[in-house]
N, C-alpha and C positions, 0 to 999 in steps of 0.2 A: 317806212311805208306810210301810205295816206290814210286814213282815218276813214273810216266809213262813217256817212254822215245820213241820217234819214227823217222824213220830217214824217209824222202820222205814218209813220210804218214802213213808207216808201220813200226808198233809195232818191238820194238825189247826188249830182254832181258838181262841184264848186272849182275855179279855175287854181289853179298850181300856182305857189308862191306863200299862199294862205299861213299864218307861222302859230298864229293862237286861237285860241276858243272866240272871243270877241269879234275878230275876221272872220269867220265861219258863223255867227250870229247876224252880224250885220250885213254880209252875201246874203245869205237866205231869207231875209228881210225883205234886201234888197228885190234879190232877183226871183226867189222862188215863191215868197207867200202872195198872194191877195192883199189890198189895200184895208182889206176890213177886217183881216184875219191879224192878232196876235200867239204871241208863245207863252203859254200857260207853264209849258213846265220842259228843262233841258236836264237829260241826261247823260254823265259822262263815262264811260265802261261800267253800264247798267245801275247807277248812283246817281243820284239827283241834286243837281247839282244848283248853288243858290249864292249868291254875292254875298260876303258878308260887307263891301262898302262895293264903291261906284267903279268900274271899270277894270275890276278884279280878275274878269274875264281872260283880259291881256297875260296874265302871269301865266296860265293854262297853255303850254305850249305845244302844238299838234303832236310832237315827236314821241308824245309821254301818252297817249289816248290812240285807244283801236275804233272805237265805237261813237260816235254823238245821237245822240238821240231827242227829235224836238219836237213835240205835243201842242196844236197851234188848236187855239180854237178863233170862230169868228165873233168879233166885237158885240156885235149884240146879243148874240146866244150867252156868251160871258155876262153879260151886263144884268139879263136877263135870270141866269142861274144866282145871283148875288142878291137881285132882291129878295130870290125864292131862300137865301140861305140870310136873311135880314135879318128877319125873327129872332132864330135862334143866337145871333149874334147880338139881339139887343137881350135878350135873356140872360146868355150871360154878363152882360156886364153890368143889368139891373143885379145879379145873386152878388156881383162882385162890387158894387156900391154898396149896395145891403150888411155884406159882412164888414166894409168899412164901418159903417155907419156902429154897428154892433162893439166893433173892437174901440172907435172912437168914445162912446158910453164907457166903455169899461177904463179905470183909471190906469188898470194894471195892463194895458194894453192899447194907448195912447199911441203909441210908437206905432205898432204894427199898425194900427187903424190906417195912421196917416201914410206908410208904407204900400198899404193898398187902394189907399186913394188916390198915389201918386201914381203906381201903375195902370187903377181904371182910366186915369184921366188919360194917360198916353196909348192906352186903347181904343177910348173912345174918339179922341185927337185922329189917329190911323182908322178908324174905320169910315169916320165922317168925309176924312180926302178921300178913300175908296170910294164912297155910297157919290161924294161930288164927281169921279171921275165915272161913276156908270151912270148919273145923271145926264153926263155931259155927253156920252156914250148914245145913250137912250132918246135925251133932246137936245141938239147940241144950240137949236134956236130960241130956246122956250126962256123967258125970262117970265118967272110966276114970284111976284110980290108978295104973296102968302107963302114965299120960303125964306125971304128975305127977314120978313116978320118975324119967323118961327125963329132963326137963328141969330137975331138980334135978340128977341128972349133970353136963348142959350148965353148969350156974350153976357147980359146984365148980371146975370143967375151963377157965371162963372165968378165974373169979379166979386161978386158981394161973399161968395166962396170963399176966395180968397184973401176980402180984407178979413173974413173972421179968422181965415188962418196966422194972417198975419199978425193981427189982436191976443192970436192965442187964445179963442174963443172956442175951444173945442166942442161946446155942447152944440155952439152956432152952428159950426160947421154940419156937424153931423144935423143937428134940424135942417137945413135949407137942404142937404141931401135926400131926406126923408120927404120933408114935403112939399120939394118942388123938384131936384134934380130927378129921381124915379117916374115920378108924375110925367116930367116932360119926355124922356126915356118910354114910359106909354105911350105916350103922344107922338111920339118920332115912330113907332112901331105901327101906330094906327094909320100916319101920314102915307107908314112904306107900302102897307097891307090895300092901302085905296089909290093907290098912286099917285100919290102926289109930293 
């Protein structure tokens, strides 16, 4: 039997032949959403469903699913709830430098410091292509030199991070975190808050 398949609630139909989850996202792309509209979130027999790599979709074979379910919103209502949810999102990852910087001070906790400085960083890495892709979202013409600036700060402020880690310079690190990487984390919070 075919899969019932509905996008924001309402039923839709997709042509026979369809074999996996993937084909049934990219129809509905295709043929059923708006240009401006993306899929926020797919459901598969009422479970929320999430790639853990790229094209994982295909393994999902119709025969094995009663229900799809796809949650689309449009591009800049998205882009637009993300700044709204910015804040909080630099918050945390200012509390989650902070307790690096903490565990890095501490001798007996060296290890974990550097453990959670490696996951802020790959948090912050992911947030900044999201905050780039609602940017791009938001102004897809706007080339503003005063972000080019801000984030070539970021790069310098990175590396010099870095060679202290590399130095084995832990108290380093954790100072350039303290009084600059936090700071600039304000700064990028201030940037989001006034739009720019």
């Amino acid at each position: 039997m075919k899969p019932l398949c509905e996008i924001n609630g309402v039923v839709r139909h997709y042509p026979e032949g369809l074999v996996n989850l993937e084909e049934i996202l990219l129809c509905m792309m295709e043929k059923e959403l708006p240009e401006n509209e993306m899929i926020l979130e797919v459901k598969v027999d009422g479970k929320v469903y999430s790639e853990a790599y790229e094209n994982q979709a295909r393994e999902l074979h119709l025969e094995t699913v009663d229900k799809i379910e796809i949650t689309t919103q449009a591009e800049e209502d998205f882009a637009r709830d993300s700044i709204g949810e910015a804040s909080a999102t630099l918050d945390h990852l200012e509390r989650g430098f902070g307790a690096a910087i903490r565990f890095l001070r501490d001798s007996e906790q060296g290890a974990r410091g550097y453990d959670l400085l490696a996951r802020s960083i790959e948090a912050l890495q992911a947030f900044k292509s999201h905050m780039d892709e609602v940017n791009n979202l938001l102004r897809p013409e706007d080339e503003n030199p005063g972000e080019s600036l801000f984030w070539e700060r970021f790069e310098r402020l990175a590396d010099r991070i870095i060679a202290s880690q590399e130095g084995e310079q832990i108290r380093s690190v954790a100072d350039l975190m303290e009084d600059e990487l936090l700071p600039f984390l304000s700064a990028w919070k201030a940037r989001i808050g006034k739009g720019t």
